[in-house]
C-alpha positions as CSV (number, residue, x, y, z in Angstrom):
1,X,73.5,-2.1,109.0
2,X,75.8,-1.8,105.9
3,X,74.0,-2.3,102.4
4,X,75.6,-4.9,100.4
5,X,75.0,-5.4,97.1
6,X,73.3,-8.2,97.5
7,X,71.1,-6.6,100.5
8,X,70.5,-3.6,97.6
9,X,69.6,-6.5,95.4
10,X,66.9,-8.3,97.4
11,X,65.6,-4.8,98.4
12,X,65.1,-3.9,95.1
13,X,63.4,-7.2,93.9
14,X,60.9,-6.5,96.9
15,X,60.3,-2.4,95.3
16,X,59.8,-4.3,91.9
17,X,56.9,-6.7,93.8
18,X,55.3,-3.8,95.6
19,X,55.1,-1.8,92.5
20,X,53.8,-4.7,90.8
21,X,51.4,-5.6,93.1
22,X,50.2,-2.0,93.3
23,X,49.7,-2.3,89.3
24,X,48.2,-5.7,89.3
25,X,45.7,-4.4,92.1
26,X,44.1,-1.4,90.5
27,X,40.8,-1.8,88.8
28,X,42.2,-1.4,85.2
29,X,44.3,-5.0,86.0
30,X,41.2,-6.6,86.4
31,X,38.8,-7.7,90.1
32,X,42.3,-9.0,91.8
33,X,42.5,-8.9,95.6
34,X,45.7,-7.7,97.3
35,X,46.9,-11.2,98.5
36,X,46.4,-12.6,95.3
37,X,48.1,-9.3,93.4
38,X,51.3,-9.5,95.4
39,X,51.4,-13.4,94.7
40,X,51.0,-12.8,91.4
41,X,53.9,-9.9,91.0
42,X,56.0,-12.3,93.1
43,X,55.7,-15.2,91.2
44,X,56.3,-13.1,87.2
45,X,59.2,-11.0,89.2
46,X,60.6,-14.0,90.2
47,X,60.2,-16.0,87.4
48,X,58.0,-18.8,89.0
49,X,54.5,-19.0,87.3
50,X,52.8,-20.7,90.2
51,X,49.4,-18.6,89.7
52,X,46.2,-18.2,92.1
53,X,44.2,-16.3,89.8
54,X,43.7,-17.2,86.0
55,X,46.0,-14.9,83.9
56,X,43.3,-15.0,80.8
57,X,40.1,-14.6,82.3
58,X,40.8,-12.7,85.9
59,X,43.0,-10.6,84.3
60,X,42.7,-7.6,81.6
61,X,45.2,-6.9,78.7
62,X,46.8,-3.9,81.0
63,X,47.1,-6.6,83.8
64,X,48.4,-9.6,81.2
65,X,50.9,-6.7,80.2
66,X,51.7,-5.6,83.7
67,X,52.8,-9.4,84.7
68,X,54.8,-9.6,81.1
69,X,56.8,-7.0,81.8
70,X,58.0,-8.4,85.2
71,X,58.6,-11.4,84.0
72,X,61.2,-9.9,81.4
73,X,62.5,-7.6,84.4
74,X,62.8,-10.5,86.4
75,X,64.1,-13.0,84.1
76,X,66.8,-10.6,82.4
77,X,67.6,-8.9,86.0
78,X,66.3,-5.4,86.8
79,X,70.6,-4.6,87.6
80,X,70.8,-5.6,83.3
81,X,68.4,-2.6,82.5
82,X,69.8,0.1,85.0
83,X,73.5,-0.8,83.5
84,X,72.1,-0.3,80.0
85,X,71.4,3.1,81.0
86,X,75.2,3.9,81.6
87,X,76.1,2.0,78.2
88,X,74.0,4.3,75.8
89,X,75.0,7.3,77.5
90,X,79.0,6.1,76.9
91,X,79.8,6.5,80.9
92,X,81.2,4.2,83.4
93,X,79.7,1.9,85.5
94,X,79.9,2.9,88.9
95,X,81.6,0.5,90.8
96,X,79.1,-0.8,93.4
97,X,76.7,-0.8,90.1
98,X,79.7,-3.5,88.9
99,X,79.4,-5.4,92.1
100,X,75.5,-5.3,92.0
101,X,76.0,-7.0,88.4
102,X,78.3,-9.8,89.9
103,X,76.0,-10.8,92.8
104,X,72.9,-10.9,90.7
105,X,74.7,-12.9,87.7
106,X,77.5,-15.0,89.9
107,X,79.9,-13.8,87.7
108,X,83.8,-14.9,88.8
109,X,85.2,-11.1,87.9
110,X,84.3,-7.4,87.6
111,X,85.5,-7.3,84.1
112,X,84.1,-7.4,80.5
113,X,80.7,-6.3,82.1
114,X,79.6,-3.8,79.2
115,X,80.3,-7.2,76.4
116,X,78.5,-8.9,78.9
117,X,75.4,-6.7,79.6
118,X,75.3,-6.5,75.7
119,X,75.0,-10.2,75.2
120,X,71.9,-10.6,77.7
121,X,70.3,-8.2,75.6
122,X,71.2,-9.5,71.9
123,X,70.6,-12.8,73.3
124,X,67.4,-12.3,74.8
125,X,66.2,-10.3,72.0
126,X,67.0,-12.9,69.5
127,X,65.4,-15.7,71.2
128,X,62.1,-14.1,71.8
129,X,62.1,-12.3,69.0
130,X,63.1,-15.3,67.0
131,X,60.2,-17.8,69.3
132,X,57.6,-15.0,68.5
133,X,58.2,-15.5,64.5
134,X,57.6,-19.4,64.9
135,X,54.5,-19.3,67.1
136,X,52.8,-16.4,65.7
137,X,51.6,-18.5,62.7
138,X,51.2,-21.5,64.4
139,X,48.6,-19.5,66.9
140,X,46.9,-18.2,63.6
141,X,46.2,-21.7,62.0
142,X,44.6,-22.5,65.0
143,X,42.1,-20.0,64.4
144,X,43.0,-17.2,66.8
145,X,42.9,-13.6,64.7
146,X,45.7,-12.1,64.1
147,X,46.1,-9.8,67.4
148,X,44.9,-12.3,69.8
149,X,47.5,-14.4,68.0
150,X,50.2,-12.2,67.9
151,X,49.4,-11.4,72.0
152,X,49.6,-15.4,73.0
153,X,53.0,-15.9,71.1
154,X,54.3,-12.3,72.4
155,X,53.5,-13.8,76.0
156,X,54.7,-17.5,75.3
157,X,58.0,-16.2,73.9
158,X,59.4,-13.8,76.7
159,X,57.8,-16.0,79.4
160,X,59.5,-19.4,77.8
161,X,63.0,-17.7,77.6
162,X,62.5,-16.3,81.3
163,X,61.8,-19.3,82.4
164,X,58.7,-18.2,83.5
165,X,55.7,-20.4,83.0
166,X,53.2,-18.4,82.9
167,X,50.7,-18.9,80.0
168,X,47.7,-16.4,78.4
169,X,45.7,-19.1,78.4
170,X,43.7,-20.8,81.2
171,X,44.9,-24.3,80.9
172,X,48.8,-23.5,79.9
173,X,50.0,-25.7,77.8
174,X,47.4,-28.5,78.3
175,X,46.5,-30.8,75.7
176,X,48.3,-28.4,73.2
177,X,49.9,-31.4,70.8
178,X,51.4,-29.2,67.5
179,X,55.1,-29.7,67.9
180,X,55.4,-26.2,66.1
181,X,54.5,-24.7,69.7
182,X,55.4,-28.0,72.4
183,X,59.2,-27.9,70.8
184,X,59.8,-23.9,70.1
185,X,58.4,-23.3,73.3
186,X,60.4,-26.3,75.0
187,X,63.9,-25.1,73.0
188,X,63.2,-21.5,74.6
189,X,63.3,-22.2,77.9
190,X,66.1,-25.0,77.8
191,X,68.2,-22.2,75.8
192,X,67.3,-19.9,78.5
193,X,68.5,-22.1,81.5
194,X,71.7,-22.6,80.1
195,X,72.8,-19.0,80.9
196,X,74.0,-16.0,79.7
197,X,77.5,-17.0,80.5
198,X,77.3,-20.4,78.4
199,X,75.6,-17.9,75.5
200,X,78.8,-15.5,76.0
201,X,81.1,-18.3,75.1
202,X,78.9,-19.7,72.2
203,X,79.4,-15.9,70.8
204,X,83.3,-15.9,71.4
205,X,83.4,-19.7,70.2
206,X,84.8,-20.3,73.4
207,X,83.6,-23.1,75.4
208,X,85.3,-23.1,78.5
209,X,85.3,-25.2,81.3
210,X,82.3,-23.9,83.2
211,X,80.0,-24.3,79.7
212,X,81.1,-27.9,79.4
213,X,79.8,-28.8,82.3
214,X,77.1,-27.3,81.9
215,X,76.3,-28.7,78.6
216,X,77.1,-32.3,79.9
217,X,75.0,-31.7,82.8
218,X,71.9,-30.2,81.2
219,X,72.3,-33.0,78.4
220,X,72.2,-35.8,81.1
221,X,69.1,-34.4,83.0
222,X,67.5,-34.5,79.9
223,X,68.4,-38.1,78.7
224,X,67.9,-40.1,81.6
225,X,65.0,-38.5,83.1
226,X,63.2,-39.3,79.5
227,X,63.9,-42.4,79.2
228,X,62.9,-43.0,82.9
229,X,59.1,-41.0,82.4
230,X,59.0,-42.9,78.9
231,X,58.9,-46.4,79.9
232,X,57.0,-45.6,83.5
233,X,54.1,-43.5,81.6
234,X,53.9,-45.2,78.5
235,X,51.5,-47.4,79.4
236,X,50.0,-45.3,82.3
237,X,49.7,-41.4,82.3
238,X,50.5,-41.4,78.3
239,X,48.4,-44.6,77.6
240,X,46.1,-42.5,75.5
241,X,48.5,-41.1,73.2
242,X,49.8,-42.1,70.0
243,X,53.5,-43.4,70.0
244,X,54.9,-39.8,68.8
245,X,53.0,-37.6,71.0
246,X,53.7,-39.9,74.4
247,X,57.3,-39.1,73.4
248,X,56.7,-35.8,72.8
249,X,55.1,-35.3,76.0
250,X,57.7,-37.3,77.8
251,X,60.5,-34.9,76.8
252,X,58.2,-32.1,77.5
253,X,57.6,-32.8,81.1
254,X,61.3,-33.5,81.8
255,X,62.4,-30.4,80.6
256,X,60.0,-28.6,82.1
257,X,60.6,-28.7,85.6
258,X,64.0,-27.5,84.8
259,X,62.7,-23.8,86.0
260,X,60.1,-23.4,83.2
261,X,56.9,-24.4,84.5
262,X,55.0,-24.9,81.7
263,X,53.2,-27.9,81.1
264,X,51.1,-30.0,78.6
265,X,49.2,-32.6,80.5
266,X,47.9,-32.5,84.1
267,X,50.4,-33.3,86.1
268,X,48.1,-35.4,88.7
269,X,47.7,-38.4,85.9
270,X,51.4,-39.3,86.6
271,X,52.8,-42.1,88.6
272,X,54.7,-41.0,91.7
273,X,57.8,-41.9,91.2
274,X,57.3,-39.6,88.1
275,X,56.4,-36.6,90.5
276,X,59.4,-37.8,92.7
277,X,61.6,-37.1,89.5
278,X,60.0,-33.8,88.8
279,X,60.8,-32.6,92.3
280,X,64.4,-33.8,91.9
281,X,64.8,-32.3,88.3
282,X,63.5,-28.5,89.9
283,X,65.4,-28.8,93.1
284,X,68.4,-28.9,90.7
285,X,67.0,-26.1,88.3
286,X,68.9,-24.7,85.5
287,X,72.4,-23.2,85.0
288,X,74.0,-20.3,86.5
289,X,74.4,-16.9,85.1
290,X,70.6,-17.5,83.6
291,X,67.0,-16.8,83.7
292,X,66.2,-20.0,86.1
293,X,66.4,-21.3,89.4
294,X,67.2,-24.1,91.4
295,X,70.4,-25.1,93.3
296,X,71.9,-25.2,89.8
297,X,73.5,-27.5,87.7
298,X,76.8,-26.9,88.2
299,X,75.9,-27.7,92.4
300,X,74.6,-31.0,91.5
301,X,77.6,-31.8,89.1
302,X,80.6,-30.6,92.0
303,X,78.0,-32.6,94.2
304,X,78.2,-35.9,92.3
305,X,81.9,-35.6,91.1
306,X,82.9,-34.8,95.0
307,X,80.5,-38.3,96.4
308,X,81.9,-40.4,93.5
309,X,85.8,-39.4,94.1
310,X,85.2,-40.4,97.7
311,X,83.9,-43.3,96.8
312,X,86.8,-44.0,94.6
313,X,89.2,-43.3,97.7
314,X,90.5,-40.1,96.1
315,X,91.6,-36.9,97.7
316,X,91.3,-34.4,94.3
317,X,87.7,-34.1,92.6
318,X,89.3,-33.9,89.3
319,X,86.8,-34.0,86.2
320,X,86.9,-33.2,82.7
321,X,90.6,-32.7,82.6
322,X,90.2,-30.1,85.8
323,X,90.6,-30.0,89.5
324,X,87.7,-28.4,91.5
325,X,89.1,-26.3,94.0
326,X,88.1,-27.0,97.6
327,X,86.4,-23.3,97.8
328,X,84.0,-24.7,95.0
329,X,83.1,-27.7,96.4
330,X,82.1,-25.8,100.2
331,X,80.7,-23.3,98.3
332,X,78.0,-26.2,96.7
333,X,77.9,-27.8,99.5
334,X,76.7,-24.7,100.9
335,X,73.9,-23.8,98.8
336,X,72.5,-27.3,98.6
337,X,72.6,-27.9,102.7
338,X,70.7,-24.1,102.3
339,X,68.1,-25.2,99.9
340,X,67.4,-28.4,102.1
341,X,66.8,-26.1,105.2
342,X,64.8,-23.6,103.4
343,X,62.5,-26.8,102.4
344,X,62.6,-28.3,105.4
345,X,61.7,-25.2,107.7
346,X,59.5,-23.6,105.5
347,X,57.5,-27.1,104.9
348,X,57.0,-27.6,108.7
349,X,55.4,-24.5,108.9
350,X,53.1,-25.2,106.1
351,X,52.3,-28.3,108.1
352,X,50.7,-26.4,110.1
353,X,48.9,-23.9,108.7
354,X,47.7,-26.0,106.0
355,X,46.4,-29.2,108.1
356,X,43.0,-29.4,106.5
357,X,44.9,-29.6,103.2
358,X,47.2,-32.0,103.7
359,X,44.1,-34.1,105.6
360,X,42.7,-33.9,102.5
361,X,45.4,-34.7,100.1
362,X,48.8,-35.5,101.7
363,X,51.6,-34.4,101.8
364,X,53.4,-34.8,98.4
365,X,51.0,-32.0,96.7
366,X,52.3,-29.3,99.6
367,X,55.9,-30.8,99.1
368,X,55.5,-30.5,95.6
369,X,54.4,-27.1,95.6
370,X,57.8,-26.1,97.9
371,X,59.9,-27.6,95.7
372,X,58.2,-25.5,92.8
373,X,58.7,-22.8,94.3
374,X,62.1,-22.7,95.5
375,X,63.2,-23.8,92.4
376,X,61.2,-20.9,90.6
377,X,59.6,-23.4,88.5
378,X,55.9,-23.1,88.7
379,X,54.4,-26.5,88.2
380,X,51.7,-27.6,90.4
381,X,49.8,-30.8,91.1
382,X,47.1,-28.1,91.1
383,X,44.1,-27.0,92.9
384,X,41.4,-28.9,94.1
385,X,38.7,-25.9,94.1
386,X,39.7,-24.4,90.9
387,X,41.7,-27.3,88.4
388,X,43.4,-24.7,86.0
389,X,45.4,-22.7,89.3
390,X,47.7,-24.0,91.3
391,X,47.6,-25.7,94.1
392,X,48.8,-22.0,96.0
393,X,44.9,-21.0,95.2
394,X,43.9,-23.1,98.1
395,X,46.5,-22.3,100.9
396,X,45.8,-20.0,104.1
397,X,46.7,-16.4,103.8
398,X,50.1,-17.6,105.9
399,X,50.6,-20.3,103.6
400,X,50.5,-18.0,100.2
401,X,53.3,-15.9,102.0
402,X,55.5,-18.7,102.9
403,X,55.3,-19.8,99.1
404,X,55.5,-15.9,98.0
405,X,58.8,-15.7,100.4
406,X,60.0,-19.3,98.8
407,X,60.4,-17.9,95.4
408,X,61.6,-14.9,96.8
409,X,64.5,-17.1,98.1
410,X,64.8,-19.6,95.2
411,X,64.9,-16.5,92.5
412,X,68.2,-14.5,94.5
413,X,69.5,-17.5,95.5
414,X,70.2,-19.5,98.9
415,X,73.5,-18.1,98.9
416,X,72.1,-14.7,99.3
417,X,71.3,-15.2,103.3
418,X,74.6,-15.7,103.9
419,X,75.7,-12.7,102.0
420,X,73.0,-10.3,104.1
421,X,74.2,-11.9,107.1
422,X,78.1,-10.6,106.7
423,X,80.5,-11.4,109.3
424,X,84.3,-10.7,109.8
425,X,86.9,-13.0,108.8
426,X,88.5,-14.8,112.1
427,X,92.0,-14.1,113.3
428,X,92.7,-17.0,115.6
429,X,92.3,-20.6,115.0
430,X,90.5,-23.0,117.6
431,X,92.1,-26.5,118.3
432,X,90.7,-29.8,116.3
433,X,87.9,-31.6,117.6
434,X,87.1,-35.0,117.2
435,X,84.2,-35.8,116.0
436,X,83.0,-39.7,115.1
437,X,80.9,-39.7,111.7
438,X,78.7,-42.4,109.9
């Protein structure tokens, strides 16, 4: 079979988890079984944060480093640091490198690689560096000295801007209520879903038509998902909030499931039809060309623009002064019929190797869990043996590898099966067939 890039690609992520699981499993990482050292090196390599064992307590500081420094490989693309290699030494990136670059990113072109490689790294350096200097004191008036400090916003900064989730302490972000650390920590990872691509255009002061959608699309899922978890947990899951914080910790928890995973209350308190939003909100993800997951929004937006210019009886999807071109619009079609299937399938077979969950607690904390992790998002409606995990902790041995495989999936993309799969162009056409619909 011929390697693809993208083949190469998914190969490569899986090294990165075997090496990391090999790290995270030695003694020095902490008392970590093999099952639960692989999930873990899936979940930072693919920027998920869905955890089975705590990261403060079960792990040491080797181990808390080990997980860090996949979750900056995985969030900033392992093909970013083996480009950089060719860039300091002044030589040319080898082609296939070029084409490795494109599939990982979804970049349109092969060219301006080297201005872009170099705007992942100033841009990612800036942001962490820059969310380091805001929660590093913040950490310190709460009492912590000035290295435990300095670790928790190290950790919190690179994970935040990779989307990551994960948190040094025990209970995340949980009942955490200084907007010094809820908003940095918040403006991090929505800065880091919009992409390196939107961050490319910012630096050129270009913003062309991919960026404005996805500024207006990011700005929407933010507004209207707000408003909606405001007025249904005002009185409810937020009842015991003043009126600040319950809008504090609204906006929190609908940016969150945008790919970040971090989170500030326990999710359980919320209604359902809050839960139901969260699952819609990381099925769609972040943007493309970034450190998050999900089918995108850019999908969702060709989705919506195609459905409403049917409705209007319309032939062209035309939007914000553009036509989408008909390869776009099966191309998002494509990924989001994917992602269903990859739900669906690997849901049923949760169904059945998790019965005495589900028995126990329905359905929606399993479906929840899916959606999390396809999405590469990492929030839970949590354990029921040990609160502060996820609710991964209490799957079957079967069950934990469907979920690792899920964020395998959701972090190099639906697309990517088809891409592994190949296939030669036809050369004849077969007549029309018709087919009744609705």
């Amino acid at each position: 079979m011929k390697l693809n890039p993208v083949r190469l690609i998914i190969l490569i992520y899986i090294a990165i988890i075997l090496l990391g699981t090999l790290l995270l499993s030695l003694p020095v990482s902490g008392d970590v079984s093999l099952l639960d050292a692989a999930f873990t090196a899936t979940s930072a390599t693919c920027v998920t944060g869905l955890i089975v064992r705590d990261t403060q307590k079960d792990f040491t500081i080797f181990g808390r480093f080990v997980i860090l420094l996949l979750i900056q490989i995985g969030g900033m693309g392992y093909m970013t640091f083996a480009t950089l290699f060719f860039i300091l030494r002044r030589k040319d990136i080898p082609m296939f490198q070029r084409f490795m670059m494109k599939e990982q990113w979804n970049l349109l072109s092969l060219s301006g690689l080297r201005k872009f490689i170099k705007i992942v790294l100033l841009t990612t350096a800036s942001f962490e560096l820059g969310g380091f200097l805001i929660l590093f004191p913040r950490f310190l008036k709460a009492g912590y000295p000035v290295h435990v400090a300095a670790g928790h916003a190290l950790f919190h900064a690179v994970s935040a801007f990779c989307n990551a989730g994960f948190s040094s302490f025990s209970t995340n972000l949980n009942g955490i209520k200084d907007p010094l650390i809820v908003f940095p920590v918040a403006f991090l990872f929505i800065s880091g879903g919009l992409g390196f691509i939107f961050w490319q255009n910012v630096r050129y002061r270009k913003f062309f038509y991919h960026s404005r959608i996805v500024l207006w699309t990011t700005g929407m899922l933010i507004l209207f998902p707000f408003l909606l978890v405001l007025f249904t947990e005002w009185n409810a899951g937020f009842s015991n909030l003043s009126p600040f914080y319950r809008i504090e910790y609204a906006f929190f928890t609908v940016v969150t499931p945008r790919t970040a995973g971090f989170s500030v209350i326990d999710l359980k308190i919320l209604n359902p039809i809050s839960q139901l939003l969260l699952m819609i909100l990381m099925f769609v993800g972040a943007s493309p060309g970034g450190t998050g997951g999900g089918i995108k929004t850019t999908t969702a937006f060709i989705l919506l623009s195609f459905l409403f210019t049917r409705l209007r009886g319309r032939d062209q999807v035309n939007v914000l002064g553009r036509r989408i071109g008909k390869e776009t619009i099966e191309r998002a079609f494509t990924l989001f019929l994917l992602a269903l299937l990859i739900l669906s399938v690997d849901t049923l077979v949760l169904g059945i190797t998790e019965r005495a969950l589900i028995e126990e607690r329905g359905i929606l904390p399993l479906l929840f869990e899916e959606f999390s992790a396809l999405g590469t998002v990492g929030l839970s409606l949590g354990s029921s043996q040990v609160p502060s995990l996820s609710l991964s902790h209490d799957l079957t041995g079967i069950g934990k590898f469907v979920i690792m495989l899920t964020m395998l999936l959701g972090r190099v993309g639906p697309l990517s099966l088809l891409a592994t799969v190949g296939g030669r162009k036809e050369t004849f056409t077969y007549p029309e067939g018709k087919v009744l619909v609705g």
